[in-house]
PDBQT receptor file of N, H, CA, C and O in Angstrom, charges set to zero:
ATOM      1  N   UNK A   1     182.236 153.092  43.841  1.00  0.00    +0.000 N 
ATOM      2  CA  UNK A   1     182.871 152.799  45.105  1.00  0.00    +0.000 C 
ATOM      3  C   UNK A   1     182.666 151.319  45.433  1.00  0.00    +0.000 C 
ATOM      4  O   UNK A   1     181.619 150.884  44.952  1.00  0.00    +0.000 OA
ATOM      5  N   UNK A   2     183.295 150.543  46.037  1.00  0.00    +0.000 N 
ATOM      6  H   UNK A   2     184.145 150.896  46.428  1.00  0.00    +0.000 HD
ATOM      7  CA  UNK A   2     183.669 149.573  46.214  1.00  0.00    +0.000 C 
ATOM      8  C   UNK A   2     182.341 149.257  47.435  1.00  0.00    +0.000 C 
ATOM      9  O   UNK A   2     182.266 149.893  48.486  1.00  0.00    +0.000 OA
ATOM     10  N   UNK A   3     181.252 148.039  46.989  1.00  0.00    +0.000 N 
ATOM     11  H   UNK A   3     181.313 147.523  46.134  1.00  0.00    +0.000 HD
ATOM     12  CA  UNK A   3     180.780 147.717  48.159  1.00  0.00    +0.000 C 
ATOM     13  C   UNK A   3     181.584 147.510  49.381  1.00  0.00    +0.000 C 
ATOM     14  O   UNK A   3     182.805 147.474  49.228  1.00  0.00    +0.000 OA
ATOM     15  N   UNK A   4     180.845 147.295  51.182  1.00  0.00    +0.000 N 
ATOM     16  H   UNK A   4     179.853 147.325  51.306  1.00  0.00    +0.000 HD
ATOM     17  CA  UNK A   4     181.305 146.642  51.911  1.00  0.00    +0.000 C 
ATOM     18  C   UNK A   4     180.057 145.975  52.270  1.00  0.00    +0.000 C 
ATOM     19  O   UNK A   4     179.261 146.690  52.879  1.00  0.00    +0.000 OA
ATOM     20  N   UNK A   5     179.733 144.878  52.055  1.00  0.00    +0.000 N 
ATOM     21  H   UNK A   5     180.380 144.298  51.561  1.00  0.00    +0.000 HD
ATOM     22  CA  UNK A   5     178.617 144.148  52.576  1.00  0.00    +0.000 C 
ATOM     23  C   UNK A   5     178.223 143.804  54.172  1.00  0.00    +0.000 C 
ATOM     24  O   UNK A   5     177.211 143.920  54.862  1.00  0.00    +0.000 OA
ATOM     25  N   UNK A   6     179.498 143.350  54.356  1.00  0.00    +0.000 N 
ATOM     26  H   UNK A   6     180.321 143.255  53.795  1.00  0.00    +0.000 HD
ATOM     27  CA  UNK A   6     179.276 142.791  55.893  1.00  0.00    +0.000 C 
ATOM     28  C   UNK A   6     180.552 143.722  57.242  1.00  0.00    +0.000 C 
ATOM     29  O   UNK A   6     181.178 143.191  58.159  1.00  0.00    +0.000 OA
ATOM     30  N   UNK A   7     180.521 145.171  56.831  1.00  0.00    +0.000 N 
ATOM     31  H   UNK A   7     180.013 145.602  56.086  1.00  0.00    +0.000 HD
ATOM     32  CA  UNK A   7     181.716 145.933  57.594  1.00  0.00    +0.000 C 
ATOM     33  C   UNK A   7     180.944 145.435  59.186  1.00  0.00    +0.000 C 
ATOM     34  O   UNK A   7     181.661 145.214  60.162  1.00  0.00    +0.000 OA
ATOM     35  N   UNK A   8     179.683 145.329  59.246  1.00  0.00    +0.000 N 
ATOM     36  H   UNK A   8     179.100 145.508  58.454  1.00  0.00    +0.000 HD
ATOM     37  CA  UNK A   8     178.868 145.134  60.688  1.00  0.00    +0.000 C 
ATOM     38  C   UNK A   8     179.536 143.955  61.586  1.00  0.00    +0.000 C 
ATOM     39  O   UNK A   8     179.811 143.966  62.786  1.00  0.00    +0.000 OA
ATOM     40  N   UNK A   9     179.727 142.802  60.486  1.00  0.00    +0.000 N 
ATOM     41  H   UNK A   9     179.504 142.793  59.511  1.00  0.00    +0.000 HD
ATOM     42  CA  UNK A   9     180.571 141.858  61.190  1.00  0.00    +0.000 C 
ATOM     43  C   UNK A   9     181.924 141.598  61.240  1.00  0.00    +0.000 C 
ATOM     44  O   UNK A   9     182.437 140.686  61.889  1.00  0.00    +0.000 OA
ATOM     45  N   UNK A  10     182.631 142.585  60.397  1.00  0.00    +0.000 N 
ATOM     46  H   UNK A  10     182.214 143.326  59.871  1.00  0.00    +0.000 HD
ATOM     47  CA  UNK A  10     183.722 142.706  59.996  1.00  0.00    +0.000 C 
ATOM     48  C   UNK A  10     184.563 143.273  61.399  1.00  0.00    +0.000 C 
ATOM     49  O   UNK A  10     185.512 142.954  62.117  1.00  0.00    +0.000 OA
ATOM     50  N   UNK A  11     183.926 143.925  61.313  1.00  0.00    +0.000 N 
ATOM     51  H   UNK A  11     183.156 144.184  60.730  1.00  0.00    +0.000 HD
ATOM     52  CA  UNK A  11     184.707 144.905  62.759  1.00  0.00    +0.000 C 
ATOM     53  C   UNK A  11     183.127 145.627  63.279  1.00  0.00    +0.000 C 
ATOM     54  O   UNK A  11     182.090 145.698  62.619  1.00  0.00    +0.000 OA
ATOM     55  N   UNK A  12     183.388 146.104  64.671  1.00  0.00    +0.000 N 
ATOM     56  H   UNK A  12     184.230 146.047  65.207  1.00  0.00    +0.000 HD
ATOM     57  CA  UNK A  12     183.074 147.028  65.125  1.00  0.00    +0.000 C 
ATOM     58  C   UNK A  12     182.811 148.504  64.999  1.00  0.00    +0.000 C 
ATOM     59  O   UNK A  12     183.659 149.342  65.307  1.00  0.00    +0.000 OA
ATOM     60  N   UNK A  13     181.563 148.817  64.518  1.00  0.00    +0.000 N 
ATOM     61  H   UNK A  13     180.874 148.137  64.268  1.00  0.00    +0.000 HD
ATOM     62  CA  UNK A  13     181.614 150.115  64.276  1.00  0.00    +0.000 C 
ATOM     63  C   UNK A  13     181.602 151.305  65.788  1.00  0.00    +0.000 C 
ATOM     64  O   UNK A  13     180.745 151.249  66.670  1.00  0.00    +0.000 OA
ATOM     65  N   UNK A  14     182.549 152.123  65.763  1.00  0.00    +0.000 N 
ATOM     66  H   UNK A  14     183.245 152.169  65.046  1.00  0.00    +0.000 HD
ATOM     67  CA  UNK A  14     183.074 152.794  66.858  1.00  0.00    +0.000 C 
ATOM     68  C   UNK A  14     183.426 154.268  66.126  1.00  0.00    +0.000 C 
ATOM     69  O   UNK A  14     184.163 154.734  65.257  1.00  0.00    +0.000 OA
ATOM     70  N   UNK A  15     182.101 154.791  67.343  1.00  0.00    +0.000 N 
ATOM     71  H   UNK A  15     181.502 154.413  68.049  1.00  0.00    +0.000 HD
ATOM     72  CA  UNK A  15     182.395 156.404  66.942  1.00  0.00    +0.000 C 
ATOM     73  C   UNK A  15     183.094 157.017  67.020  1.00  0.00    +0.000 C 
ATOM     74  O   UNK A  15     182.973 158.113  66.474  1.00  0.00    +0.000 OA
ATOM     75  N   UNK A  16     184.679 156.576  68.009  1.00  0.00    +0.000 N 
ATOM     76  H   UNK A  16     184.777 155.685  68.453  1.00  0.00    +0.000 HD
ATOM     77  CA  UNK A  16     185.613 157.469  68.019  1.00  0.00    +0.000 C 
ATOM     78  C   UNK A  16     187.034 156.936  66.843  1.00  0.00    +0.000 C 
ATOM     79  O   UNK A  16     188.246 157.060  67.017  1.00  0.00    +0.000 OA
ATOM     80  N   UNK A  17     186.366 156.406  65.807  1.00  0.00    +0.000 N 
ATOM     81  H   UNK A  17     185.381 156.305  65.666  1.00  0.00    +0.000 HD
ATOM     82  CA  UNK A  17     187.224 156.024  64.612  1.00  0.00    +0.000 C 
ATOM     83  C   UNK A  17     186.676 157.209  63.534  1.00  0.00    +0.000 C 
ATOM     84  O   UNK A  17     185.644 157.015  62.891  1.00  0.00    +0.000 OA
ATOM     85  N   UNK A  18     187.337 158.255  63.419  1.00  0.00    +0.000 N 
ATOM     86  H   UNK A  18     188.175 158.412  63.941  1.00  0.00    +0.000 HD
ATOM     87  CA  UNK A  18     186.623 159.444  62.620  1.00  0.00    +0.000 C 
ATOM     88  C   UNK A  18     187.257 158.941  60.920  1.00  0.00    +0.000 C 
ATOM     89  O   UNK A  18     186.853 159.092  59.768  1.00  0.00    +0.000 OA
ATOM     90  N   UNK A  19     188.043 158.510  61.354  1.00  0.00    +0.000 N 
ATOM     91  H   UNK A  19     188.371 158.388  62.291  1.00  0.00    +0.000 HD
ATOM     92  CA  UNK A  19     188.407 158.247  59.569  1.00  0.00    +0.000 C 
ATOM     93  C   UNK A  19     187.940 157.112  59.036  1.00  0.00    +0.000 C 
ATOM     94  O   UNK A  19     187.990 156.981  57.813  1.00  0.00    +0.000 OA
ATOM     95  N   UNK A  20     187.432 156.143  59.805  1.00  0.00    +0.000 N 
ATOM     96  H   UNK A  20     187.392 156.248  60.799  1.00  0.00    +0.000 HD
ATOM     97  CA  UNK A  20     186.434 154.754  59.028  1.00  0.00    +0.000 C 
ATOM     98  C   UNK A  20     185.064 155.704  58.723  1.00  0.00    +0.000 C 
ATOM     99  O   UNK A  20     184.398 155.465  57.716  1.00  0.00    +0.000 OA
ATOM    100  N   UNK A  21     184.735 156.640  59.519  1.00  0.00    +0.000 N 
ATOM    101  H   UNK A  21     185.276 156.834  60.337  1.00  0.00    +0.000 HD
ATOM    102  CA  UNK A  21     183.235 156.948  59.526  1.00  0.00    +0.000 C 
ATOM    103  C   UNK A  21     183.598 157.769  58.387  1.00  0.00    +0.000 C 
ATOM    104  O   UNK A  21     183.220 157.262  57.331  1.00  0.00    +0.000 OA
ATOM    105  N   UNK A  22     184.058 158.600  58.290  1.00  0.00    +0.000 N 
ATOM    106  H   UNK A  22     184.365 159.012  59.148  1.00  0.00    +0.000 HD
ATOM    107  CA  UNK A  22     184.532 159.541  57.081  1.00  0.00    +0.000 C 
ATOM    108  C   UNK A  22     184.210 159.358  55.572  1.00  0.00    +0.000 C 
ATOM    109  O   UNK A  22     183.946 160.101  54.626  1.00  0.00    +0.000 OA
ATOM    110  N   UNK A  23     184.391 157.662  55.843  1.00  0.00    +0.000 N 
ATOM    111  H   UNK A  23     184.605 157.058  56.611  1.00  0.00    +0.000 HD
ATOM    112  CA  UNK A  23     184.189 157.097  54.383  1.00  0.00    +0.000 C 
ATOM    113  C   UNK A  23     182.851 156.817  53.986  1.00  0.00    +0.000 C 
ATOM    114  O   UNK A  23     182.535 156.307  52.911  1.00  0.00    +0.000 OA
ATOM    115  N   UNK A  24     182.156 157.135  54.802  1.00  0.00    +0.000 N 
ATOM    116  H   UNK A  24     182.412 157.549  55.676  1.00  0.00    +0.000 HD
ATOM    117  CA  UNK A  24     180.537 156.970  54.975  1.00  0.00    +0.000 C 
ATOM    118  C   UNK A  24     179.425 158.339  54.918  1.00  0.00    +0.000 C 
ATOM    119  O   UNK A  24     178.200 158.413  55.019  1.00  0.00    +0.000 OA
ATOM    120  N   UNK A  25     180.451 159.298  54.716  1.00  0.00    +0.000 N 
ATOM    121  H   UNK A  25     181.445 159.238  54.634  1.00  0.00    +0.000 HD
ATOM    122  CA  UNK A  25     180.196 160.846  55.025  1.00  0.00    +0.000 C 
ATOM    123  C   UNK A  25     180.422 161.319  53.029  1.00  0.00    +0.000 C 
ATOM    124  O   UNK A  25     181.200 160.840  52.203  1.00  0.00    +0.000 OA
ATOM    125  N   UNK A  26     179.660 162.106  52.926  1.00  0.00    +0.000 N 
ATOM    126  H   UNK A  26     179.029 162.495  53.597  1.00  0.00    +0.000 HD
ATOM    127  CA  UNK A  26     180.169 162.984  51.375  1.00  0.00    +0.000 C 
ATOM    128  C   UNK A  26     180.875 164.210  51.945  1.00  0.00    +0.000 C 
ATOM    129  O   UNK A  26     180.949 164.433  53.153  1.00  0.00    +0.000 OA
ATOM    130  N   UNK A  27     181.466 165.105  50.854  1.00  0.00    +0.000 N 
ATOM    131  H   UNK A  27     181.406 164.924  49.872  1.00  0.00    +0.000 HD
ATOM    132  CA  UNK A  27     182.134 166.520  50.942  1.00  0.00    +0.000 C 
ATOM    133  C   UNK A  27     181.280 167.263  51.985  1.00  0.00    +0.000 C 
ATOM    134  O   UNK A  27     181.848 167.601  53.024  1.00  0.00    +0.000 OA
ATOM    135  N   UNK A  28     180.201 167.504  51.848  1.00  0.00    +0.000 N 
ATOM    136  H   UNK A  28     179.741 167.229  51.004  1.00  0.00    +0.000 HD
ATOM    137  CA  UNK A  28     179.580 168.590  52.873  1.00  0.00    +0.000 C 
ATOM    138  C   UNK A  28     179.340 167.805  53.972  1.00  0.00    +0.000 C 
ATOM    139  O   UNK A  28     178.887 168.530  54.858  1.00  0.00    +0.000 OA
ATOM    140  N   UNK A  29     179.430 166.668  54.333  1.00  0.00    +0.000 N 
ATOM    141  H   UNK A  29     179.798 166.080  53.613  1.00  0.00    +0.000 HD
ATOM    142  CA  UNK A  29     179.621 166.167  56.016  1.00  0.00    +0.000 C 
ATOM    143  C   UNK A  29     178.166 165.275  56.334  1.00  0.00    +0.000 C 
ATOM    144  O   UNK A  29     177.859 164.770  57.414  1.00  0.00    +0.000 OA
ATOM    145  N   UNK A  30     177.474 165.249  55.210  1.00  0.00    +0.000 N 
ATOM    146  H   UNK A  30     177.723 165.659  54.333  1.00  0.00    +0.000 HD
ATOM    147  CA  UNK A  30     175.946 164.663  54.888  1.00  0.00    +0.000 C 
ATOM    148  C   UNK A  30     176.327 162.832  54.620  1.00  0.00    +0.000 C 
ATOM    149  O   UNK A  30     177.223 162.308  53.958  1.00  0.00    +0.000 OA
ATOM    150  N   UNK A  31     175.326 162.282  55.370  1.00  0.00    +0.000 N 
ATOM    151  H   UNK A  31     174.598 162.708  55.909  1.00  0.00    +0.000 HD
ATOM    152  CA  UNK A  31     175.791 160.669  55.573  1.00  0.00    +0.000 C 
ATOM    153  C   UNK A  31     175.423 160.281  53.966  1.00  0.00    +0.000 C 
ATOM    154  O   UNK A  31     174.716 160.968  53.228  1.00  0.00    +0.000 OA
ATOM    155  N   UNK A  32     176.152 158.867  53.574  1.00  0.00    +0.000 N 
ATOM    156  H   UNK A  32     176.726 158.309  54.173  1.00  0.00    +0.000 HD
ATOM    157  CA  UNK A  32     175.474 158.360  52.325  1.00  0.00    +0.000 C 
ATOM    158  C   UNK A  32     174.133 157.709  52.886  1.00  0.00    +0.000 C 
ATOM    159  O   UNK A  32     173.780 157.612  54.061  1.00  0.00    +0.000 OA
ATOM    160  N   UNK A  33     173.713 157.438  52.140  1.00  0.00    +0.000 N 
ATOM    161  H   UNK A  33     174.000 157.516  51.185  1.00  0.00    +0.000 HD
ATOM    162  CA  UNK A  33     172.545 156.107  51.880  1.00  0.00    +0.000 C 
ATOM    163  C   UNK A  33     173.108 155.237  52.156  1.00  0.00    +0.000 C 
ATOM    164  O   UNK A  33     174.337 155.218  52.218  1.00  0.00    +0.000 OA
ATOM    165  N   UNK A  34     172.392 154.315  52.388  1.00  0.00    +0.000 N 
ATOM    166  H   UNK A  34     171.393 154.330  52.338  1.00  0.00    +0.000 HD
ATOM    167  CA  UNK A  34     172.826 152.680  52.482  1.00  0.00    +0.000 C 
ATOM    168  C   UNK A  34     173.408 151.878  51.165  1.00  0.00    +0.000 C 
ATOM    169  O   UNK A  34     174.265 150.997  51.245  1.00  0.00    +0.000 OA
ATOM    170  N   UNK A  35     172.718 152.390  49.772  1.00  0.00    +0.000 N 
ATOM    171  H   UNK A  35     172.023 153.105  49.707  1.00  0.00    +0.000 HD
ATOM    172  CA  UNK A  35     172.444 152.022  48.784  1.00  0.00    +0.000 C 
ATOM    173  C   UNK A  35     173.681 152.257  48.484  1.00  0.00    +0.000 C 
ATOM    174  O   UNK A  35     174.284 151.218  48.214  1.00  0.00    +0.000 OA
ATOM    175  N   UNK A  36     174.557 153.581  48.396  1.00  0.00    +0.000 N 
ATOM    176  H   UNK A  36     174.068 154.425  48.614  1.00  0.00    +0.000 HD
ATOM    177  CA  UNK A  36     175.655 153.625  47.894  1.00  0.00    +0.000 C 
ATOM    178  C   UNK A  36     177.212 152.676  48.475  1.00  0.00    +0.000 C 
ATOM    179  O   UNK A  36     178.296 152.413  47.953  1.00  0.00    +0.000 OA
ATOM    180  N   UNK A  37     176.754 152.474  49.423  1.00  0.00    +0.000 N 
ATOM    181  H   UNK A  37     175.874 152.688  49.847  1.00  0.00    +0.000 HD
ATOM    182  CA  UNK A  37     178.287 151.175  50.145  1.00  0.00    +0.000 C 
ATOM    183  C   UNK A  37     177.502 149.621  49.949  1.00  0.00    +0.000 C 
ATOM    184  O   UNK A  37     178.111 148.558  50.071  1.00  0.00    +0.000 OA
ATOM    185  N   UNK A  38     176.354 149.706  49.693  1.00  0.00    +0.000 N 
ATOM    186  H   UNK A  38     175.860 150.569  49.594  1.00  0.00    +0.000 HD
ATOM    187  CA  UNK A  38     175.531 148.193  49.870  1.00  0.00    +0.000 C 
ATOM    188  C   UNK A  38     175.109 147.614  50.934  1.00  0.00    +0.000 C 
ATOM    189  O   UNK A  38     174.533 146.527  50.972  1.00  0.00    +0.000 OA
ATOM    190  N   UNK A  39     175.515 148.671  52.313  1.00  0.00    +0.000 N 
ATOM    191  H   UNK A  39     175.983 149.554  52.283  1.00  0.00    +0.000 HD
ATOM    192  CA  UNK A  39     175.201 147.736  53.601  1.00  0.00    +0.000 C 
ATOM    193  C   UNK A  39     173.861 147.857  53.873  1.00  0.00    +0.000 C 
ATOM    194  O   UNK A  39     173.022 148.512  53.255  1.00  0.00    +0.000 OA
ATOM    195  N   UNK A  40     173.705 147.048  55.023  1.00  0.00    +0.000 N 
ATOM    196  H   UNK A  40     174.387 146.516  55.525  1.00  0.00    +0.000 HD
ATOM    197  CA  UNK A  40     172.474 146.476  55.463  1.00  0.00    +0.000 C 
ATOM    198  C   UNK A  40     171.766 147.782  55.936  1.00  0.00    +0.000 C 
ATOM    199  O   UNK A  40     172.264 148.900  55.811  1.00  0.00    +0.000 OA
ATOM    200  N   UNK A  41     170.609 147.532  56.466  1.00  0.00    +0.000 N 
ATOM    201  H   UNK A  41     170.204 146.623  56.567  1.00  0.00    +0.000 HD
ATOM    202  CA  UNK A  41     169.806 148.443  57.133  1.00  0.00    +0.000 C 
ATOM    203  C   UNK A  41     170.108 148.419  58.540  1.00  0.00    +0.000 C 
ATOM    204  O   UNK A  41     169.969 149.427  59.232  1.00  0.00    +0.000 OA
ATOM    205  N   UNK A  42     170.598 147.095  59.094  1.00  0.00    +0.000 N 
ATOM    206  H   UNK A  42     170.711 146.276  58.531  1.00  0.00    +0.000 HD
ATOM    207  CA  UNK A  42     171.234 147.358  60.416  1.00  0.00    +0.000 C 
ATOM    208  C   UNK A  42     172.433 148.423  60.629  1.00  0.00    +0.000 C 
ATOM    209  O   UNK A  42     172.533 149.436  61.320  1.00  0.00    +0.000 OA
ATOM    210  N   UNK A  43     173.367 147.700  59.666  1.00  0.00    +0.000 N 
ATOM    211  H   UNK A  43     173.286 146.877  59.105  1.00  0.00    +0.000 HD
ATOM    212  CA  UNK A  43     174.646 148.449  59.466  1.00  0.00    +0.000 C 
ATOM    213  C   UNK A  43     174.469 149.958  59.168  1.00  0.00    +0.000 C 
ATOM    214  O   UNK A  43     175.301 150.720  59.658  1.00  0.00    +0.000 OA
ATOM    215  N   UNK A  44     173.799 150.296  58.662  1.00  0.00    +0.000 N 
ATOM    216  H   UNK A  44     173.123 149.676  58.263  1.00  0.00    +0.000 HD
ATOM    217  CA  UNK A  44     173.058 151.323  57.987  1.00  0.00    +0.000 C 
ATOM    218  C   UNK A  44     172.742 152.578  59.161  1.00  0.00    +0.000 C 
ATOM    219  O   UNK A  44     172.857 153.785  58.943  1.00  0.00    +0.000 OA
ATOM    220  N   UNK A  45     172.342 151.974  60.375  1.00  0.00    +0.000 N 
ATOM    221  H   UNK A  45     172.249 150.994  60.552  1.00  0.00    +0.000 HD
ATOM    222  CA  UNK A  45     171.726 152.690  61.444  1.00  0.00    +0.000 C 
ATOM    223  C   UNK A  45     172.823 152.618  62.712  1.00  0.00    +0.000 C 
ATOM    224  O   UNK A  45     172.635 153.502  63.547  1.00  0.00    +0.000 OA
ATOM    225  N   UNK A  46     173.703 151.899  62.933  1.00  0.00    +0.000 N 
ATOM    226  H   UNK A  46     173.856 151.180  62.255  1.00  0.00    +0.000 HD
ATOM    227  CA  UNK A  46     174.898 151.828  63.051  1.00  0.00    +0.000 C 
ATOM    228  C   UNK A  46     175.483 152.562  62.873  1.00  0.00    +0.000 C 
ATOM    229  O   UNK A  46     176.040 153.151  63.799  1.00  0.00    +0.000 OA
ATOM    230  N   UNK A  47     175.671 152.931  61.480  1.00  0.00    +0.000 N 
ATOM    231  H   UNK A  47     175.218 152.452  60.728  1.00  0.00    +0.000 HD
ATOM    232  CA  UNK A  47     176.876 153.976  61.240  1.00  0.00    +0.000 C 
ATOM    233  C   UNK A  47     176.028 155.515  61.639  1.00  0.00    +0.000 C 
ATOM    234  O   UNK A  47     176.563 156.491  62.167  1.00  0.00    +0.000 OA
ATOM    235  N   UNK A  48     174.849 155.420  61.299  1.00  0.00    +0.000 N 
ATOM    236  H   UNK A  48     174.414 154.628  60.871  1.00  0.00    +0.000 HD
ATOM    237  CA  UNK A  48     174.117 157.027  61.365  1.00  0.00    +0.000 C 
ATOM    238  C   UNK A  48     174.264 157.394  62.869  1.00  0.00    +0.000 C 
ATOM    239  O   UNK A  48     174.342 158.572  63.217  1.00  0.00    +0.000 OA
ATOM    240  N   UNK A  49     174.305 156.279  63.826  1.00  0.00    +0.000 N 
ATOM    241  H   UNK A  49     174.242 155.322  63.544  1.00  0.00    +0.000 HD
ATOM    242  CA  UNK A  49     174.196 156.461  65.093  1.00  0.00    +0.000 C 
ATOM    243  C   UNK A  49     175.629 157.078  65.495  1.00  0.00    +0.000 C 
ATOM    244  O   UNK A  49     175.828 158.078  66.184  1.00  0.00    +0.000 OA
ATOM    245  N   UNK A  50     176.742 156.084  64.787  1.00  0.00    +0.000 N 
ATOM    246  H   UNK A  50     176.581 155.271  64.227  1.00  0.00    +0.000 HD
ATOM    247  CA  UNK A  50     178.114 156.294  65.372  1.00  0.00    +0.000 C 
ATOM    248  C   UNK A  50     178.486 157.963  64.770  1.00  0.00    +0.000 C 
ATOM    249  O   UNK A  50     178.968 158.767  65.568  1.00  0.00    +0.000 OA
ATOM    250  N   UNK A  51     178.193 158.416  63.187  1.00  0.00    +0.000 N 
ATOM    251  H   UNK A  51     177.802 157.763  62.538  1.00  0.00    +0.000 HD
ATOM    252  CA  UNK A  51     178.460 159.105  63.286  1.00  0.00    +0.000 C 
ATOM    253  C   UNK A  51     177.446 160.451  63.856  1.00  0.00    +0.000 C 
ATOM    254  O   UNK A  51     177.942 161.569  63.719  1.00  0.00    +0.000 OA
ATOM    255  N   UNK A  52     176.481 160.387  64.291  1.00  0.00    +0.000 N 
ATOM    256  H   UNK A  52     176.078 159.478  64.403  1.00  0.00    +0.000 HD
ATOM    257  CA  UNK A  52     175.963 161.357  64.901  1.00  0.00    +0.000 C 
ATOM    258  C   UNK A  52     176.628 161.307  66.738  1.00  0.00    +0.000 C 
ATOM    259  O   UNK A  52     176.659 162.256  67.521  1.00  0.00    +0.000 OA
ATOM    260  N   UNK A  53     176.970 160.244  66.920  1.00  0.00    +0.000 N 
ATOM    261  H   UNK A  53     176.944 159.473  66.283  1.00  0.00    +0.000 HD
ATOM    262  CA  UNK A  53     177.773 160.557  68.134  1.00  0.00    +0.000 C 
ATOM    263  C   UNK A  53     178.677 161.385  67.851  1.00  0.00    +0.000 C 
ATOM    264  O   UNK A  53     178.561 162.574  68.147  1.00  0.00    +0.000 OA
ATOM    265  N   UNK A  54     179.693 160.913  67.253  1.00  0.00    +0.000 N 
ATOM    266  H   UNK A  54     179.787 159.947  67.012  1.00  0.00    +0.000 HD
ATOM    267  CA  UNK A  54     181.271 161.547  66.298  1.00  0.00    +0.000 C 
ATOM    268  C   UNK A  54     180.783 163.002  66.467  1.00  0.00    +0.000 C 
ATOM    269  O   UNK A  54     181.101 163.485  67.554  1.00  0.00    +0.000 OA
ATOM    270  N   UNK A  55     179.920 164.003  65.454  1.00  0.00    +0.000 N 
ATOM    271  H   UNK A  55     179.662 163.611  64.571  1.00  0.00    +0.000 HD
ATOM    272  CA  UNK A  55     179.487 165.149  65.493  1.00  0.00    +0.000 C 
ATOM    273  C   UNK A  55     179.414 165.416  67.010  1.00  0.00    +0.000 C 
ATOM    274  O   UNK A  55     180.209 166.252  67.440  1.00  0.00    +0.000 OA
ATOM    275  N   UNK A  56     178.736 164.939  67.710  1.00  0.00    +0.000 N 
ATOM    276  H   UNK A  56     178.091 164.261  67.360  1.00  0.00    +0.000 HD
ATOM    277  CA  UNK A  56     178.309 165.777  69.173  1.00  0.00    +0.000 C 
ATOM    278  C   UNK A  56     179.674 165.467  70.311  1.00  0.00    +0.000 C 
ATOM    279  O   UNK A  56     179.684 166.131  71.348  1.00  0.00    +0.000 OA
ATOM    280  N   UNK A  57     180.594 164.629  70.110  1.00  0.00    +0.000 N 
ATOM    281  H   UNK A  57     180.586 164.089  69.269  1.00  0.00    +0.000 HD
ATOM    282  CA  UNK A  57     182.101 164.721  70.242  1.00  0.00    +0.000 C 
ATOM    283  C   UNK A  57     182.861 165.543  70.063  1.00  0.00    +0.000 C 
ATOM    284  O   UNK A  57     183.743 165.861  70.861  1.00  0.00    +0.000 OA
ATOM    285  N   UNK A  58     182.631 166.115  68.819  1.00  0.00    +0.000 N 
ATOM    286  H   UNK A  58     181.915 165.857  68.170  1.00  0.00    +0.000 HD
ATOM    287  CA  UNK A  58     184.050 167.126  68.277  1.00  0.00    +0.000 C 
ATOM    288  C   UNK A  58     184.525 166.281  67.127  1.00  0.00    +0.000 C 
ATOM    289  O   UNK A  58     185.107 166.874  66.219  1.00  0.00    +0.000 OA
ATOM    290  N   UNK A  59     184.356 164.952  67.033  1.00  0.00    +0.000 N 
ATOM    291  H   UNK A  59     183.883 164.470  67.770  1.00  0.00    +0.000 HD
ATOM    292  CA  UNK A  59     185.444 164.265  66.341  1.00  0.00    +0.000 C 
ATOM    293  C   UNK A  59     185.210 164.270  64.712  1.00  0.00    +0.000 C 
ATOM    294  O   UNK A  59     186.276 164.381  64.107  1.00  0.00    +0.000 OA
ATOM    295  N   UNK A  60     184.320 164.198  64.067  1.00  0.00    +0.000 N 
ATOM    296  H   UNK A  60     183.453 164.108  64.559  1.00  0.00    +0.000 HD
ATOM    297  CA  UNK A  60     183.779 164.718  63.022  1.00  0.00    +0.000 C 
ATOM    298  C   UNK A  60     182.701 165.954  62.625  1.00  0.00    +0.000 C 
ATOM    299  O   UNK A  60     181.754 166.190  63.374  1.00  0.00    +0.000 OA
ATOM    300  N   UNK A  61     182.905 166.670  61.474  1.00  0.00    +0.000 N 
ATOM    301  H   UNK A  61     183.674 166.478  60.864  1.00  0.00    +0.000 HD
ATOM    302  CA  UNK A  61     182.351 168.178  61.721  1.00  0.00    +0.000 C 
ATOM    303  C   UNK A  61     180.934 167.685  61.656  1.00  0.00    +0.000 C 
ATOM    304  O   UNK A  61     180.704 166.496  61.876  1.00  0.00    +0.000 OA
ATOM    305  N   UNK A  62     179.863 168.622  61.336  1.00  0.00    +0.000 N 
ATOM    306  H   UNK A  62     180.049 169.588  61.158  1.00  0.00    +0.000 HD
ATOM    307  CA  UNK A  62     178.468 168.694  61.378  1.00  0.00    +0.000 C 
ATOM    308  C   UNK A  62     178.380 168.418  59.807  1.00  0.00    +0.000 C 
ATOM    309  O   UNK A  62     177.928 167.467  59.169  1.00  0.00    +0.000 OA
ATOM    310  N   UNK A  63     179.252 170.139  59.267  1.00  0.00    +0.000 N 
ATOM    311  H   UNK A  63     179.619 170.912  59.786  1.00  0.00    +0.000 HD
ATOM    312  CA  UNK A  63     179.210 170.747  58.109  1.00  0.00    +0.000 C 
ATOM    313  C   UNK A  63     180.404 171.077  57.337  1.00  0.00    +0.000 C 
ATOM    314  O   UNK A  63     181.101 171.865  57.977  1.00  0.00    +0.000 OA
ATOM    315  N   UNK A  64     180.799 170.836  56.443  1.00  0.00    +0.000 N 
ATOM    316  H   UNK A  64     180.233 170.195  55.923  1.00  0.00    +0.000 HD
ATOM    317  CA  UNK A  64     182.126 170.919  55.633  1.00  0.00    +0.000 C 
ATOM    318  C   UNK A  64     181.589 171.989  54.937  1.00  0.00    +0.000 C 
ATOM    319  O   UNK A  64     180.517 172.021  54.333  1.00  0.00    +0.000 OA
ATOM    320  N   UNK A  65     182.808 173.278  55.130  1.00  0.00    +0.000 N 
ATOM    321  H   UNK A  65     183.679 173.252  55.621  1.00  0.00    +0.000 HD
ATOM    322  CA  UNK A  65     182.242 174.210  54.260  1.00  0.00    +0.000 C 
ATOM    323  C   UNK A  65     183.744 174.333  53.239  1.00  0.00    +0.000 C 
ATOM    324  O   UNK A  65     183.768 175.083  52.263  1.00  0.00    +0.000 OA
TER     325      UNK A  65
């Protein structure tokens, strides 16, 4: 998969974008690592945050069955 190094400064990460976060999610709805996109540890906690908002929204599932 294609690093994104700097998506943090790139844009805005925003929990009600379910299909940017999506790409950050595997098949069963479980976040990647950091390691696998290359981002930072900021970025990193960012996205875990946005998408654990997303889940308690409705807007992305918990669990992909």
């Amino acid at each position: 998969m294609e690093k994104n190094k700097d998506i943090c400064r790139e844009e805005k990460i925003d929990y009600k974008d379910a299909y940017f976060l999506r790409r950050y999610m595997n098949s069963q709805g479980k976040i990647y690592p950091p390691k696998r996109h290359g981002v930072s540890a900021k970025c990193q906690r960012q996205l875990s945050q946005a998408i654990k908002r997303a889940r308690v929204m409705g807007l992305v599932p918990f669990v992909i069955k």
